[in-house]
C-alpha positions as CSV (number, residue, x, y, z in Angstrom):
1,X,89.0,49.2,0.1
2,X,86.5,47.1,2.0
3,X,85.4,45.1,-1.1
4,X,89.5,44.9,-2.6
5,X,89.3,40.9,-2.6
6,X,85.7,41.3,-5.0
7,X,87.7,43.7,-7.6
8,X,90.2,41.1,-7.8
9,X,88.0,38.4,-8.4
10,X,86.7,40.6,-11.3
11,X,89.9,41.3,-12.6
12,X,91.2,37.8,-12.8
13,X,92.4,35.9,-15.8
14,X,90.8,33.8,-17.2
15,X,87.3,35.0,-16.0
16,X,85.8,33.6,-12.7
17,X,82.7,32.4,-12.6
18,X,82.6,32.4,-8.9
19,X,81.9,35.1,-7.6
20,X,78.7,35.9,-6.3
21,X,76.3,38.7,-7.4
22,X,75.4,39.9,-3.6
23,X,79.0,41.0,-4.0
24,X,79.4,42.9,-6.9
25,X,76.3,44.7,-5.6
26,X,78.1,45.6,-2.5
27,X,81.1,46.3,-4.5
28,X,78.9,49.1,-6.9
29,X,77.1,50.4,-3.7
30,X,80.7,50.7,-2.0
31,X,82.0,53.0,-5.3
32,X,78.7,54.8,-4.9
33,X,76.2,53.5,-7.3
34,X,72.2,53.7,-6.8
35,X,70.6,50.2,-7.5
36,X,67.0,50.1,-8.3
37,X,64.7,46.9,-9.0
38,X,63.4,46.8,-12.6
39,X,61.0,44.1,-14.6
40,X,62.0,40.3,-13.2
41,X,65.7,39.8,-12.2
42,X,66.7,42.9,-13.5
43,X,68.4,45.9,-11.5
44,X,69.3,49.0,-13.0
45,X,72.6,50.4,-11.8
46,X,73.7,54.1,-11.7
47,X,77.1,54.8,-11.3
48,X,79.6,56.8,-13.4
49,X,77.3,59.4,-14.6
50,X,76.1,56.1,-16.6
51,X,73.5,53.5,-16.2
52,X,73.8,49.6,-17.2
53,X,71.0,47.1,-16.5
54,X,72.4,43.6,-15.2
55,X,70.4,40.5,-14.7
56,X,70.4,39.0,-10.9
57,X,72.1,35.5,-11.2
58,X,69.2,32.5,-10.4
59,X,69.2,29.7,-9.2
60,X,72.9,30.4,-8.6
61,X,74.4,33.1,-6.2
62,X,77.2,33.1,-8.9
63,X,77.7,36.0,-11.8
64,X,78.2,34.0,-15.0
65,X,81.6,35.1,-17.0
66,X,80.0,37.1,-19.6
67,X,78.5,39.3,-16.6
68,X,81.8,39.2,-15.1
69,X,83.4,40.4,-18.2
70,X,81.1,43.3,-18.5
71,X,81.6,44.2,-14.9
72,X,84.7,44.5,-15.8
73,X,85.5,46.0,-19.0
74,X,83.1,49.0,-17.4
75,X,85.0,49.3,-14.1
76,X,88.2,49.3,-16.0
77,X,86.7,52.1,-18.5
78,X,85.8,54.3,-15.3
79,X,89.4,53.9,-13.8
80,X,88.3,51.5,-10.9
81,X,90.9,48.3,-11.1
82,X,92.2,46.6,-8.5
């Protein structure tokens, strides 16, 4: 998988607060998600037959942890780990 190194960035204990949001967007898109813009930093994602609403990182490129952890706990719930 083109995005392999992103999913183990996710995946990684304890939680990384380095990795950037540009790539967990890439990573969704990759798994075949639709990504709309919604009010302010929001995007809405589809993916899973399910929908979560995350909040683009700013000023930072970065994801915070509790995003991270989210990320996570919803790829891991859909089968997708690393």
């Amino acid at each position: 998988m083109k995005h392999a190194k992103t999913l183990q960035l996710i995946f990684s204990h304890p939680t990384s607060g380095n990795i950037r949001w540009a790539d967990i967007e890439a990573l969704f898109v990759e798994l075949g998600a639709e990504i709309s813009e919604a009010e302010g930093s929001r995007i809405c994602i589809r993916l899973f037959n399910d929908r979560l609403v995350f909040h683009r990182p700013h000023p930072s490129p970065n994801t915070d942890k509790g995003a991270v952890a989210s990320v996570r706990k919803w790829l891991d719930k859909n089968g997708v780990r690393p």
